[in-house]
N, C-alpha and C positions, 0 to 999 in steps of 0.2 A: 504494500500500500504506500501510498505518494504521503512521506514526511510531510510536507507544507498541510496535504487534505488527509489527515489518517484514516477516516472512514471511507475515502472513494480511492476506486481503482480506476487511475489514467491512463485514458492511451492517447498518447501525441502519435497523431495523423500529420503525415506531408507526403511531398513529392513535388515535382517541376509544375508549372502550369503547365493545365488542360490534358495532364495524366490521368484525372477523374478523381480526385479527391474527396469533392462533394456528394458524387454517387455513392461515395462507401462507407462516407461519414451517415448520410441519409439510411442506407444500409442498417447500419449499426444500432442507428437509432430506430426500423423495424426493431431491431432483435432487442431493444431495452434499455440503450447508454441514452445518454442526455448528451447532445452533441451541441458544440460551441465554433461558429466559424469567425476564428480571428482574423482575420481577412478580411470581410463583414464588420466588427468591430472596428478594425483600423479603417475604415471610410465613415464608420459612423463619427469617430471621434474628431473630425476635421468639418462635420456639416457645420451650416449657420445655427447656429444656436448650441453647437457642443464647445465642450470644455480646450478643445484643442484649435477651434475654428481661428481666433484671432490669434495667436502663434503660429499659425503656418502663416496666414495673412504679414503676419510684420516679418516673418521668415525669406517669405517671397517676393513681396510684393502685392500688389493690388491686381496687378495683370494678370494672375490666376484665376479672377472671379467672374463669374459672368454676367449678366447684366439683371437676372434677382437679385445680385448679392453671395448666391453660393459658391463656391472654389470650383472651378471647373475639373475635372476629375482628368480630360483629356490632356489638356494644357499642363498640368502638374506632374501626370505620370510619360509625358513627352522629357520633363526635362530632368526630372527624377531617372528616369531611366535612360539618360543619356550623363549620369551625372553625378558619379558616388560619394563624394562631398555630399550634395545636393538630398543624395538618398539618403546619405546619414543623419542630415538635420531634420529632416521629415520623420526620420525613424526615434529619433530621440525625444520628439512632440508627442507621437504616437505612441508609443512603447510602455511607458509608462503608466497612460490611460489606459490601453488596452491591458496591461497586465493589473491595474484596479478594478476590473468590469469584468474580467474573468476569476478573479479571486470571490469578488460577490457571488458571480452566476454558481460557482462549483458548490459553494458554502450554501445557498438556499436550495443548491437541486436535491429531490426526493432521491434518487437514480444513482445508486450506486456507482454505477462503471459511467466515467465521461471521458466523452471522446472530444479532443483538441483537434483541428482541422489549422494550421497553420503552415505557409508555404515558406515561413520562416524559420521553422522552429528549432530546427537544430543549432542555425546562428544564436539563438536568443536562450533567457531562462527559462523559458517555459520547458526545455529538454532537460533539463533537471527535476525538476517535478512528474515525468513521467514513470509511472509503470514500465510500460513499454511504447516501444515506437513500429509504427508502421507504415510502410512508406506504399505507395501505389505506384505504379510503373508502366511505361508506355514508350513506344518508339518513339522518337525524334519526326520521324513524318507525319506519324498519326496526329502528335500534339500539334502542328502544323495545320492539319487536315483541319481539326477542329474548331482552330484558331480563327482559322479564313472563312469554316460555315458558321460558327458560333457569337462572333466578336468582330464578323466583318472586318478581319484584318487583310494587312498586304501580306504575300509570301515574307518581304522583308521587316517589317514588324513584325508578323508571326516569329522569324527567324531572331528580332533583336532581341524579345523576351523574352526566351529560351536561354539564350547563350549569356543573357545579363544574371541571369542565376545561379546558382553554384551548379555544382557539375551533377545530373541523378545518380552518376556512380557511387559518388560520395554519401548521398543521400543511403540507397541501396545499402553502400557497407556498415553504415551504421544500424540497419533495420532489425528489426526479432520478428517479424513479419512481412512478407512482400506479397501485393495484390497485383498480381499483373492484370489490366483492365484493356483488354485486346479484342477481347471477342462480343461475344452479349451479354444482354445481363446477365440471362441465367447463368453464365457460365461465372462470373463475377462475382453474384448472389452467391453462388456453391461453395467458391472460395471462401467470402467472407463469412458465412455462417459455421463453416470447417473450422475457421481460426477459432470465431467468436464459441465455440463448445470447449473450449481449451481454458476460456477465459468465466464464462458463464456462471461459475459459481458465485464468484463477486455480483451476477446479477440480482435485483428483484424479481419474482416472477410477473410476466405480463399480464393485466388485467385483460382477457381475452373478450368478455360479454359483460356486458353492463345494460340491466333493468332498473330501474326508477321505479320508487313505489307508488303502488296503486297507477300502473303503463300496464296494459298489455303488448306495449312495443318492448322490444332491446336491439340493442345497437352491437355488431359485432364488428372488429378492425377486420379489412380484410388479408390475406398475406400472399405471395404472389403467388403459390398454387391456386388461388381464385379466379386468376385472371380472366376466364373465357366465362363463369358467371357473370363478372363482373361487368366484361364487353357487353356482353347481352343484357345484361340491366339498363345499363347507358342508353344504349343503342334502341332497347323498346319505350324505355321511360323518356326519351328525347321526341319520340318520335321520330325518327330515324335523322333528327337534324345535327346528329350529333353521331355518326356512325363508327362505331372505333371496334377493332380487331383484338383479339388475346395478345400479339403481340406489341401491340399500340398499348395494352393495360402494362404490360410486364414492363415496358421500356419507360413506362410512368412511375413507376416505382423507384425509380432512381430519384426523384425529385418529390414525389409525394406518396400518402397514405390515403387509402379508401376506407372509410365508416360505410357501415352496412346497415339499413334499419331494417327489422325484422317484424313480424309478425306472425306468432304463432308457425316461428321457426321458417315461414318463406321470408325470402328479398324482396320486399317493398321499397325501398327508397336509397337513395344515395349519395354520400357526400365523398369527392375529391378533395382533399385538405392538405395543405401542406405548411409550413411554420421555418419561414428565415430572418436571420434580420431580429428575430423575437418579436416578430409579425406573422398572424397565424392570417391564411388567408384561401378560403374556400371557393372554387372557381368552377368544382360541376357541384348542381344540387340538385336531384330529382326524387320527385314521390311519386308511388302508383294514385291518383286520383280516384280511387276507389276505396280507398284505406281515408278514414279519418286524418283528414289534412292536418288540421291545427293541432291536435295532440302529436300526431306522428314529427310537423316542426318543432314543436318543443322539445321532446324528446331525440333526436337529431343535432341540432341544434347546440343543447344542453348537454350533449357528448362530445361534440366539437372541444369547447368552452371548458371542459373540463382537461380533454387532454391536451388543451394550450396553453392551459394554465401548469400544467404537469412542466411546460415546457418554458414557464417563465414569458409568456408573452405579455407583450404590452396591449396592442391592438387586436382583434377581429373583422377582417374584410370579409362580405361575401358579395359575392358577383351572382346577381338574380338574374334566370330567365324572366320574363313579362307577368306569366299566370301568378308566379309565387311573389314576388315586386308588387302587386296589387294588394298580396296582403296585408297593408300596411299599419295597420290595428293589431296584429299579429306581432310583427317587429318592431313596433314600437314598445308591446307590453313585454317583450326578450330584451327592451332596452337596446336595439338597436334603430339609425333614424339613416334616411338618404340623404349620401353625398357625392361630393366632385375630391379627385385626389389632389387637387389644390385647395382646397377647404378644410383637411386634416391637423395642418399646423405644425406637425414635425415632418421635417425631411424622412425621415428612413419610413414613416407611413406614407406619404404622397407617393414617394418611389417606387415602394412594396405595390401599393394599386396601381400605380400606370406600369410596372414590369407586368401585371398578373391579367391588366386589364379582357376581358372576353366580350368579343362581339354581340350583340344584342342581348347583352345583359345590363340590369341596373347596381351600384355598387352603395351597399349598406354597412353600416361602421359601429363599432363599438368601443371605446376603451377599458381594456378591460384590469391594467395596473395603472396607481398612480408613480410607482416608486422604478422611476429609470433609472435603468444601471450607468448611463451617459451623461445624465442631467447637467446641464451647466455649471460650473463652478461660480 
């Protein structure tokens, strides 16, 4: 167990960008760790209004910000990454905050085993404080590949921020773990879950079903052998405008979690959910319209909210189709009201909903902590 956290068992996560990191950290947190991306963190602590924002500002200059006021992220990591002075003053704003906002998150998580996702980590202390390290691995073409469909880069950007990093080999020989993330998910999944039985005793066990009392609903997480129910759920509950394959579910898993609401043991409804950023934020939501609407959203809903709160979030987005967005007497008495992600008020919530945003849906908000790990100094 990690000296600094004696009750949790760490695992420091890295690897080069766009090796899939986030896929296995997500992974993980399927199988029960409370996952923490510091990476994430270091952009939150430089928005307008965090602790760090006006020291990179007097660090850099004015010329980084964009015409809100916010630090333009492009502009910064153009001369950051062209600029290891540069990098190190940035790092030295950041570091510090980020390693104050991870110290909180690990201390209040319920979750035994947490997983660090850091593409820094073994530079920094936070490799000290690990249990174990697990690095994820990937060709030099693939991270390229992914780079240019992912992040819209040039081959030569793809290529700059590759080679501005330390070496993967390096990374690799320090490892107690190596995920080579090459193929599919499943194949990925298989991996990680082979490690993660080695490691599992440090787990909690998973709250698999959850009923409410006096529901005849319960909600069950789904886990990627569901996947071809799960398509078909989608797929009829959308009416087909929403048409997605078993394989389209399974390669969803890398980025999020499916709630099941249940009835008298069949699939009735379903929530897409995923949580970054410590922004939980729901983007498919379907019920059979045959099933008691309003209890089935409460119930739904109220599962969501709980397992985001498991996860230390701040916010709740959901992105509504039209028919359930009409409810609005419904989500208002859930405590949720309609907005615009410029209406939100913190950057890392505005963001979170125009990254997540879904077409012909309406977006409804909740706050669901007062107490930010970022909060302005």
């Amino acid at each position: 167990m990690s000296t600094k956290w004696p009750e949790k068992y760490i695992i420091g996560l890295t690897g080069n960008i766009a090796t899939g990191k986030s896929v296995v950290r997500k992974m993980l947190e399927h199988l029960g760790a409370y996952g923490i991306d510091a990476d994430a963190l270091s952009h939150r602590a430089i928005a307008k209004g965090a602790p760090g924002y006006q020291a990179a500002v007097d660090a850099f200059g004015k010329w980084i910000l964009s015409p809100d006021g916010e630090i333009d992220r492009l502009k910064l990591g153009r001369l950051v990454f062209s600029d290891t002075e540069a990098m190190a003053r940035l790092e030295d704003i950041i570091h510090p905050l980020v390693s104050q906002a991870i110290d909180v998150m690990v201390k209040r998580a319920s979750q035994k085993v947490i997983v660090i996702e850091a593409i820094k980590l073994l530079e920094s202390e936070l490799r000290n404080v690990c249990d174990t390290i697990w690095v994820v691995n990937a060709p030099e073409e693939l991270q390229v590949q992914r780079l240019i469909e992912k992040r819209g880069m040039t081959r030569d950007e793809a290529l700059q921020r590759i080679h501005f990093q330390s070496a993967q080999h390096q990374k690799l020989a320090a490892a107690h773990v190596v995920i080579h993330n090459t193929g599919s998910f499943e194949q990925t999944w298989q991996n990680v879950a082979a490690a993660w039985k080695k490691i599992s005793s440090h787990s909690d066990t998973l709250q698999v079903a959850v009923k409410p009392a006096d529901s005849e609903f319960s909600v069950v997480r789904g886990r990627p052998r569901d996947s071809a129910s799960i398509a078909d759920l989608v797929t009829r509950l959308s009416g087909g405008t929403k048409a997605i394959s078993a394989d389209d579910v399974m390669a969803a898993f890398g980025e999020k979690a499916f709630l099941l609401l249940q009835l008298n043991g069949q699939n009735v409804g379903v929530a897409g959910w995923q949580v970054e950023n410590l922004v939980a934020r729901t983007t498919e939501f379907f019920i059979d319209p045959s099933v008691p609407l309003e209890a089935g959203l409460k119930t739904l809903i109220t599962e969501v909210e709980r397992a985001s709160g498991e996860l230390q979030c701040e916010a709740s987005l959901l992105f509504l189709p039209p028919n359930l967005a009409a409810l609005q007497g419904t989500w208002k008495q859930l405590g949720y009201e309609p907005r615009t992600p410029q209406s939100l008020g913190v950057q890392a919530w505005s963001d979170a909903a125009i990254e997540s945003a879904q077409p012909n849906t309406t977006l409804f908000f909740k706050q669901l902590r007062q107490d930010r790990v970022l909060r302005p100094i």
